[in-house]
C-alpha positions as CSV (number, residue, x, y, z in Angstrom):
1,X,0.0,0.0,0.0
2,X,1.4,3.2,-0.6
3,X,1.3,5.9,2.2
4,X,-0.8,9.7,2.5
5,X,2.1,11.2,1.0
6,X,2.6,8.9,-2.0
7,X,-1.0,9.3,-3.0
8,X,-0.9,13.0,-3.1
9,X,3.0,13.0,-4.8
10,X,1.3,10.6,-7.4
11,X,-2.7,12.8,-7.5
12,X,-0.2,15.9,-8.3
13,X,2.4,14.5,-11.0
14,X,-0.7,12.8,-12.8
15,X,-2.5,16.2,-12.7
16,X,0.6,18.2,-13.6
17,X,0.7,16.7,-16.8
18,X,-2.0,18.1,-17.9
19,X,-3.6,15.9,-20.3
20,X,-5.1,12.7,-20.2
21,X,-3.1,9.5,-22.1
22,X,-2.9,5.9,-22.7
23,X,-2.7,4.7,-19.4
24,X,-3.4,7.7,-17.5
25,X,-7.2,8.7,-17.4
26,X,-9.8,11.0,-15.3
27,X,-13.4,11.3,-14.8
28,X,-15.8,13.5,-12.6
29,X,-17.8,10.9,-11.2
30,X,-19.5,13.2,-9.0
31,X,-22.1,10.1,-7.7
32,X,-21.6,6.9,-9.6
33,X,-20.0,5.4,-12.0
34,X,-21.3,3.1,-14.5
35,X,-19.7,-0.5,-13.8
36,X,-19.2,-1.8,-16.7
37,X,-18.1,1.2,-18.5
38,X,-15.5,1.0,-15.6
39,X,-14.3,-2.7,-16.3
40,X,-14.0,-1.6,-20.1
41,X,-11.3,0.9,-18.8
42,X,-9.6,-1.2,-16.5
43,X,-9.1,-4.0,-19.4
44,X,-8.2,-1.1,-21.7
45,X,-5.8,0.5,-19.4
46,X,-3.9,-2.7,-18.6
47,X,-3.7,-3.7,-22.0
48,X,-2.1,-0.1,-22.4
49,X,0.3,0.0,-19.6
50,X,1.6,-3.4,-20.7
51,X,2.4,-1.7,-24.6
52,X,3.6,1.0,-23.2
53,X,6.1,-0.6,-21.1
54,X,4.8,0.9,-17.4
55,X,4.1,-1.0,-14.3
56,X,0.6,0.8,-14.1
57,X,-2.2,2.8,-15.1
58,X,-4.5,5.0,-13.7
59,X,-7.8,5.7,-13.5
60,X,-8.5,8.8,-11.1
61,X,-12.1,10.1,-10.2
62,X,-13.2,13.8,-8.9
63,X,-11.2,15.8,-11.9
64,X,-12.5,17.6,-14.0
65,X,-11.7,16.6,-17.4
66,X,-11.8,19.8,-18.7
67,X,-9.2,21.8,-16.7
68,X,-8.0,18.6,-14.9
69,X,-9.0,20.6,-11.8
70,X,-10.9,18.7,-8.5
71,X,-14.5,18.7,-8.3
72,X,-14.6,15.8,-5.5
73,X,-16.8,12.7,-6.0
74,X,-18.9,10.8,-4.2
75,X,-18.2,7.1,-6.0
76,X,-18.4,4.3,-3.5
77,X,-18.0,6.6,-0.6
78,X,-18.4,3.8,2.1
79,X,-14.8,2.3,2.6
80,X,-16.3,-1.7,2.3
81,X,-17.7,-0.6,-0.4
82,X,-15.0,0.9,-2.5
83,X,-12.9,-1.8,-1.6
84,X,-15.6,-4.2,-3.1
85,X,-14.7,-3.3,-6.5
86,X,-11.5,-5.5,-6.3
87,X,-13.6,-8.5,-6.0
88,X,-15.8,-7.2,-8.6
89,X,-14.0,-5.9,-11.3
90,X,-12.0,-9.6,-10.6
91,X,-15.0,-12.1,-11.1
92,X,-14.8,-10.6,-15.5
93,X,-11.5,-9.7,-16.0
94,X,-9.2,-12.2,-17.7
95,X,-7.2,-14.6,-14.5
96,X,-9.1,-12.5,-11.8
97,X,-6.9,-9.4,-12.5
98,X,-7.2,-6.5,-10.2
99,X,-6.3,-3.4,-9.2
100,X,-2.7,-2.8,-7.4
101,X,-4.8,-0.4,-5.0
102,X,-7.5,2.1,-4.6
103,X,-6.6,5.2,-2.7
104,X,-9.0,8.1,-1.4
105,X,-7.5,11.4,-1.5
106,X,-9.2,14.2,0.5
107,X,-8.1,17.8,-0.8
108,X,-10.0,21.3,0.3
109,X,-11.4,21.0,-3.3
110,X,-13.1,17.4,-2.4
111,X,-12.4,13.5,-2.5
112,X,-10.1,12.3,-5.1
113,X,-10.2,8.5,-5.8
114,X,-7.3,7.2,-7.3
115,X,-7.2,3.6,-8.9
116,X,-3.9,1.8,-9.8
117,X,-4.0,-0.7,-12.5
118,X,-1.5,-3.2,-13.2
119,X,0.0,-3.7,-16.2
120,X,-1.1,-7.0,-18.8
121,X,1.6,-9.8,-17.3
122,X,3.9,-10.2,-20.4
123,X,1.8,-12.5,-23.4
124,X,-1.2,-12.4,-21.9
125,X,-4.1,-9.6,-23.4
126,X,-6.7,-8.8,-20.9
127,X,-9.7,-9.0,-21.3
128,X,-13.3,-7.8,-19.8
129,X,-16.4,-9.9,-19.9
130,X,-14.3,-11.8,-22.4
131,X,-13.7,-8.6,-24.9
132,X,-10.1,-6.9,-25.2
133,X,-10.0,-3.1,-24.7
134,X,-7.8,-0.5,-25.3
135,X,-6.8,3.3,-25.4
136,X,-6.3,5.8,-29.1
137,X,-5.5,8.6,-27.4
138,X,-7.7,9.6,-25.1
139,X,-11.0,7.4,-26.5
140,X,-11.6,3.7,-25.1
141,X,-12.2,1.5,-28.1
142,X,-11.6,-2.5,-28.8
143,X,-8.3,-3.7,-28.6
144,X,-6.5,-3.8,-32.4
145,X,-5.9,-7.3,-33.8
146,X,-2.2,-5.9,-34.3
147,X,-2.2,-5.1,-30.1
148,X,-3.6,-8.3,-29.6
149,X,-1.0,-10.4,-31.1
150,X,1.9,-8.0,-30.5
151,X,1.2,-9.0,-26.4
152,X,0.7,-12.9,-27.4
153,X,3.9,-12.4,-29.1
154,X,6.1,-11.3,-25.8
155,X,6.5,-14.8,-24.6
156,X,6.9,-16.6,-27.9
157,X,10.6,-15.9,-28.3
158,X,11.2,-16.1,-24.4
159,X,13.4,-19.0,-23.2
160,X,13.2,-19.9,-19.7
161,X,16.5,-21.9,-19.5
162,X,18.9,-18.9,-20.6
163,X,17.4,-16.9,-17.9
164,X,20.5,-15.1,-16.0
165,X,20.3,-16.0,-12.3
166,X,22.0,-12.9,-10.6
167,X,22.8,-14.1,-7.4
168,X,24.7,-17.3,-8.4
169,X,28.5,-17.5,-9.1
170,X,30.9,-20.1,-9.8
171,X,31.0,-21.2,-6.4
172,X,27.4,-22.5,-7.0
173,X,28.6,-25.1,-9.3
174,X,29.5,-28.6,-8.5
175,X,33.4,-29.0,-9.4
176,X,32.7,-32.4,-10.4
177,X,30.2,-31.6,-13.1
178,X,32.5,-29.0,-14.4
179,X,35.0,-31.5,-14.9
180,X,32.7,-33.6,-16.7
181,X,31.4,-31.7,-18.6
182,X,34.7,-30.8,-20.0
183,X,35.8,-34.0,-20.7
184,X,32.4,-34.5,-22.8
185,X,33.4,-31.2,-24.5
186,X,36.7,-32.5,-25.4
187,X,35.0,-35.5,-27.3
188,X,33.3,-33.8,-29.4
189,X,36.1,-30.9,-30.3
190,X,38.9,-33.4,-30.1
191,X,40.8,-30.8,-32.5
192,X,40.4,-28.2,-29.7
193,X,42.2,-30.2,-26.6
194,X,45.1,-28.2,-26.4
195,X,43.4,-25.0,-26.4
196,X,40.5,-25.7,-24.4
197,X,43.0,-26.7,-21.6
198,X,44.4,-23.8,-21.2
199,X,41.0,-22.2,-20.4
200,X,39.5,-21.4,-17.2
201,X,36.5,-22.3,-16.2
202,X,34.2,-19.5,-17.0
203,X,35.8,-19.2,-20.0
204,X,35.2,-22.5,-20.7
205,X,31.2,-22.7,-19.4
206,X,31.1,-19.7,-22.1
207,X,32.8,-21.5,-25.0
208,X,30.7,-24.2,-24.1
209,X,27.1,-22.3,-24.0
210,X,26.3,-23.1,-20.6
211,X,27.2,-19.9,-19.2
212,X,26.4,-16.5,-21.2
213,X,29.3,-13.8,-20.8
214,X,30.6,-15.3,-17.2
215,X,27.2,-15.2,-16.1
216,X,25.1,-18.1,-14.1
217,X,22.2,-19.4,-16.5
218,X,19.3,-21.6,-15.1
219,X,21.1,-24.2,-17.6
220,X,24.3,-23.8,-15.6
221,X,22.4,-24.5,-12.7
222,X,20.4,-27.6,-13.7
223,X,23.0,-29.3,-15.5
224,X,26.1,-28.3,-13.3
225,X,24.8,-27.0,-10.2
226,X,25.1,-28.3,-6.6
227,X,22.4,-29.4,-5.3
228,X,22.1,-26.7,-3.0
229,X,21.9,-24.5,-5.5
230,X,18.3,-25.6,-6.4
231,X,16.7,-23.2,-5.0
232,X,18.2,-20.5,-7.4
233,X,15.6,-21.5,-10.8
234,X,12.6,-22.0,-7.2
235,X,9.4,-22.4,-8.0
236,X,11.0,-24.7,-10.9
237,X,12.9,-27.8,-9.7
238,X,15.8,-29.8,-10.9
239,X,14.6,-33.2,-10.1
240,X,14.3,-36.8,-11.3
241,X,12.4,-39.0,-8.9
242,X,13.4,-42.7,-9.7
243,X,10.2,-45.1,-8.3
244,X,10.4,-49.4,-8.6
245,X,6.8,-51.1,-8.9
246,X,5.3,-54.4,-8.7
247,X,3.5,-56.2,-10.8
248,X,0.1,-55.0,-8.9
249,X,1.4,-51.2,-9.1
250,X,2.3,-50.6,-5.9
251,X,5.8,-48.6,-4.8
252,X,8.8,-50.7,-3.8
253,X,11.3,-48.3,-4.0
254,X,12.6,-44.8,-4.8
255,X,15.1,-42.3,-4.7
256,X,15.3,-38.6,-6.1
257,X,18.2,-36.9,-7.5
258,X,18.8,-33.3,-7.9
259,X,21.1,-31.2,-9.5
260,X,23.8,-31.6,-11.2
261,X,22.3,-33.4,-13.7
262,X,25.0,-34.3,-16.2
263,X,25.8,-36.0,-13.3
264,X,22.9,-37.6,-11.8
265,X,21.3,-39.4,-15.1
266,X,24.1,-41.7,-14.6
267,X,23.2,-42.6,-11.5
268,X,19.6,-42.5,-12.4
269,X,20.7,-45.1,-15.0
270,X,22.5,-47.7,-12.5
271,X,19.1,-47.4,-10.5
272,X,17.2,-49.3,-13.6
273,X,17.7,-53.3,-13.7
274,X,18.7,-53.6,-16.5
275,X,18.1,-57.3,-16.8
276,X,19.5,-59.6,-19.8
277,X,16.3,-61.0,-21.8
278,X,16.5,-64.1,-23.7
279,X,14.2,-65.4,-26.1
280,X,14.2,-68.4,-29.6
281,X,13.0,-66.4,-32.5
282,X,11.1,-67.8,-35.1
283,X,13.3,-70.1,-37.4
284,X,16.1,-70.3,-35.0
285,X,17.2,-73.0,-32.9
286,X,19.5,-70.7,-30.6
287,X,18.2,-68.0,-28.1
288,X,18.9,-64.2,-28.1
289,X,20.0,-62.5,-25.6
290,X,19.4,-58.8,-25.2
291,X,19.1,-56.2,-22.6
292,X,15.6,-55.5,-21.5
293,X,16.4,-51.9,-22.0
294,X,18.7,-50.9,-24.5
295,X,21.4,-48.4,-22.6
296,X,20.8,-46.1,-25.6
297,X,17.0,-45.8,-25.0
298,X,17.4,-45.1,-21.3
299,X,20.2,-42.1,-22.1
300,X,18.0,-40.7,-25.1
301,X,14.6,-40.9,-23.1
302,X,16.0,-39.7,-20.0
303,X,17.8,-36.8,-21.5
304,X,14.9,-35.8,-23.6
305,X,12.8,-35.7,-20.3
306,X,15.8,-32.8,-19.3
307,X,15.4,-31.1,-22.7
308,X,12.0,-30.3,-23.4
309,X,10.5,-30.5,-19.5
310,X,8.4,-27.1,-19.2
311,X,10.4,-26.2,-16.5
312,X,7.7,-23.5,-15.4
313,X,5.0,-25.8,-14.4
314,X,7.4,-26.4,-11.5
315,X,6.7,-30.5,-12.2
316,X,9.8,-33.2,-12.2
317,X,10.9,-35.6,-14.2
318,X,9.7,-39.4,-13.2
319,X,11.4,-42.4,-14.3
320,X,9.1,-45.5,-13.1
321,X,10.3,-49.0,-13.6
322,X,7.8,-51.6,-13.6
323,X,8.7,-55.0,-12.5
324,X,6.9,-56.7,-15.2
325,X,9.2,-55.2,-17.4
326,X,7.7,-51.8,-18.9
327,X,9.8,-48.7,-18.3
328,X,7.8,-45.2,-18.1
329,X,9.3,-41.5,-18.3
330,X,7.3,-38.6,-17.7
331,X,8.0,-35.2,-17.9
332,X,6.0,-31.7,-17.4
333,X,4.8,-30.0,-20.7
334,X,2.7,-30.3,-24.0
335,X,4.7,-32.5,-26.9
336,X,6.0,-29.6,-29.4
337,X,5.5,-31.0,-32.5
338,X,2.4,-32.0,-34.2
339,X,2.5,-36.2,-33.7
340,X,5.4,-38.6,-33.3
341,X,4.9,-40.1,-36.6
342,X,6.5,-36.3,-37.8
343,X,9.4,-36.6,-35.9
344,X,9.9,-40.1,-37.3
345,X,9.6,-39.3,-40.8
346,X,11.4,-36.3,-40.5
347,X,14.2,-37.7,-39.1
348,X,15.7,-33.9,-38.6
349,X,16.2,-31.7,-35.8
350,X,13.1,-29.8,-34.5
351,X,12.8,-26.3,-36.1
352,X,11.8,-25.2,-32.3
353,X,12.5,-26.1,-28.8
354,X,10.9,-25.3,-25.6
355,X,14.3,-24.4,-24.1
356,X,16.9,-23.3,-27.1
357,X,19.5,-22.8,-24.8
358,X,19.6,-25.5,-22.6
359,X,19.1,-28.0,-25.9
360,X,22.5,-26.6,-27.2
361,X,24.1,-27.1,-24.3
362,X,23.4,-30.4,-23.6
363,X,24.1,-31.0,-27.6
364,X,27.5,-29.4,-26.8
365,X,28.3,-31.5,-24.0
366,X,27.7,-34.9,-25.7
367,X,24.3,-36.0,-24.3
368,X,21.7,-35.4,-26.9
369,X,22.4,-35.8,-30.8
370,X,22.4,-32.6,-32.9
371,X,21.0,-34.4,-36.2
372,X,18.1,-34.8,-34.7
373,X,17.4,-38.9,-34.9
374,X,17.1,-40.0,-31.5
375,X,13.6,-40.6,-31.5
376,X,13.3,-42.8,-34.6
377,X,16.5,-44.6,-33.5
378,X,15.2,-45.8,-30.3
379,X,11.9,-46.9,-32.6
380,X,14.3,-49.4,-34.8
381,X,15.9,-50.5,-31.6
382,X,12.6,-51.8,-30.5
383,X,11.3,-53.2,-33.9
384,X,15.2,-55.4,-34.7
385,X,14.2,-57.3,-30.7
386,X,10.6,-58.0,-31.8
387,X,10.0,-55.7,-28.7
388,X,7.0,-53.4,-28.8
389,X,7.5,-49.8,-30.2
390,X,7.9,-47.1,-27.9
391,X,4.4,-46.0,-27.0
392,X,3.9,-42.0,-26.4
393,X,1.0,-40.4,-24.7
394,X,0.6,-36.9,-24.7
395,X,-1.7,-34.2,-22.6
396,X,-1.6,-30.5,-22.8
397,X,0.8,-30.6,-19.6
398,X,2.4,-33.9,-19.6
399,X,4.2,-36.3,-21.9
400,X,4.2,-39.8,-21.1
401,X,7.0,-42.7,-22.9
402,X,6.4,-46.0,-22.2
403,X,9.2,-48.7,-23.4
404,X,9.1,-52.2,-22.8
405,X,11.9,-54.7,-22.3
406,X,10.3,-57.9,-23.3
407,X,8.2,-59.7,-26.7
408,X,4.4,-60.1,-26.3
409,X,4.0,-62.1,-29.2
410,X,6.5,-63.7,-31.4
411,X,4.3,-64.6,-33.5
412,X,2.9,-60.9,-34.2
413,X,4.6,-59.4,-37.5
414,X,6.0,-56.1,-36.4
415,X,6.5,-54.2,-39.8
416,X,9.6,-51.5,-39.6
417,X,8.7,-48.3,-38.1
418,X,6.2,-46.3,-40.6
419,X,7.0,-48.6,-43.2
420,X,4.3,-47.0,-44.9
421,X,6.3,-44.0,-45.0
422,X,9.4,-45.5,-46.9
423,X,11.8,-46.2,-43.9
């Protein structure tokens, strides 16, 4: 709330500027005020703050519009009352929006009600009684098509793992991961060995596009970070919760990992029995013997799960082994492209990721593929056992991969992944 003195600093620079704008507006309201007229502003107001670039509008009533000078109104002169409106102008506006504050202001001249409005939250258009308002000049009309999507548009470039987090350092990272991670860097820039050991290690976390000009990212933290250090990307988490079933469902065992994470996969990894599977294909007199889980499966699901989680749903990553020989990984956030059968056929690199910057890192430090083939690879895995195909299930917040380590039916003719297709 802001104090007596704030309110009448604020009533006095909005007055001395003499005219009414895009997020600044006044009305007499000597007795009422029409509500609805009133939720048209606030929509339009918010929308305009949030173009504008400002924290928040106003909406001011006892002034003249005229001469901007105070003529004192008697709008919702009851205290309960006037602080009513929150609720009110809530229960239509888009996510129960509301004001920042309503201040009364008593001058010689007569009350002064002053309304702060916050601004739209960055790619979201507000709307009232599910219509978008907004501000030409002085004159309330409907919200442009052009303002519309220019909001929308805010968050569509955003990428929440290249987020700087200010108040971490070096010290916040685990030494071991660093190490790591340089020797995976090495592998893959075996003509650069020499030189890159001669860097530091902020020089080296820059090189690598973990870091972004000796600065802490929320990639540096996930991938690299202590697990202390968690709580610098809070509400989102770093976390991959491990969990052995029975056969009738029911929790044997767990164990949850934090960050680092180019770390901890392995360890989530040597948590999964990997049993050896044998079985006398069709035609054949002498058994096969695979691994239920094909190590390359387990590294290409897990560290997809790291890649494309929608790290601000605050979810974690689950890897849940099922003792009759399924293995599930889930992860927060809608699937990206349109089916799995595109990715298969594509066989190419997504042209978008939920988290650019955290996908080339982990492309630079040897644990996902840049070419863009891990998915259909871990299909043809599957189909040259006889094992199912991976199965996906997606939801508009959740993403579900389901492999299984054994045959269901030899005698089941399991054509090549979309053979259809040509592959």
């Amino acid at each position: 709330m802001r104090t007596a003195a704030e309110i009448q600093n604020k009533l006095n620079e909005l007055l001395a500027l003499g005219y009414e704008s895009e997020v600044v507006e006044f009305k007499e309201a000597k007795v009422q005020y029409d509500f609805d007229k009133l939720g048209k502003y606030f929509s339009a107001l918010c929308n305009e703050a949030n173009l504008s670039g400002k924290r928040s509008a106003w909406l001011v009533f006892g002034i003249r519009d005229k001469d901007k000078g105070i003529v004192g109104t008697q709008f919702r002169a009851d205290p309960a009352h006037l602080n009513g409106l929150k609720a009110e102008i809530a229960n239509h506006i888009t996510g129960r929006l509301s004001f920042v504050g309503i201040y009364e202001y008593i001058d010689p001249a007569g009350r002064v009600v002053l309304m702060e409005i916050p601004a739209a939250p960055r790619g979201l258009p507000i709307a009232w009684k599910g219509h978008y308002y907004g501000r030409d000049g002085e004159e309330l009309n409907a919200l442009n098509l052009e303002e519309v999507e220019r909001i929308r548009a805010q968050t569509t470039g955003a990428d929440w793992s290249a987020g700087i987090v200010k108040e971490a350092s070096l010290e916040d990272l685990s030494p071991q991961a660093i190490a790591k991670a340089q020797e995976s860097y090495k592998k893959k820039n075996s003509h650069l060995v020499e030189e890159i050991d001669q860097w530091d290690d902020l020089t080296f976390l820059n090189k690598a596009k973990v870091c972004i000009k000796s600065q802490i990212t929320r990639t540096a933290i996930l991938l690299l970070g202590k697990p202390e250090a968690e709580h610098f990307i809070n509400p989102a988490t770093a976390r991959i919760s491990w969990i052995l079933r029975d056969r009738d469902n029911n929790d044997k065992d767990y164990e949850h990992f934090s960050c680092p994470l180019l770390l901890n996969t392995e360890k989530v990894n040597h948590k999964i029995r990997n049993l050896k599977y044998r079985y006398i294909a069709d035609g054949s007199l002498f058994p096969e013997e695979v691994d239920q889980y094909d190590p390359y499966i387990i590294r290409e699901a897990l560290n997809n799960c790291i890649a494309h989680q929608d790290y601000t749903l605050a979810g974690k990553i689950n890897v849940v082994e099922h003792e009759d020989g399924k293995l599930v990984f889930l992860n927060a956030g809608s699937f990206i492209p349109n089916s799995i059968e595109e990715v298969v056929i594509a066989d190419a690199p997504e042209p978008t990721y939920r988290n650019p910057f955290l996908v080339e890192a982990m492309i630079n430090l040897n644990m996902i593929d840049a070419i863009g083939s891990g998915i259909k690879r871990m299909f043809n895995i599957q189909w040259r056992k006889f094992f199912p195909l991976p199965d996906y299930e997606f939801d508009h917040q959740k993403v579900k991969l389901t492999v299984t380590g054994k045959v269901l039916d030899l005698n089941v003719t399991i054509q090549p992944p979309l053979a259809a297709a040509g592959y």
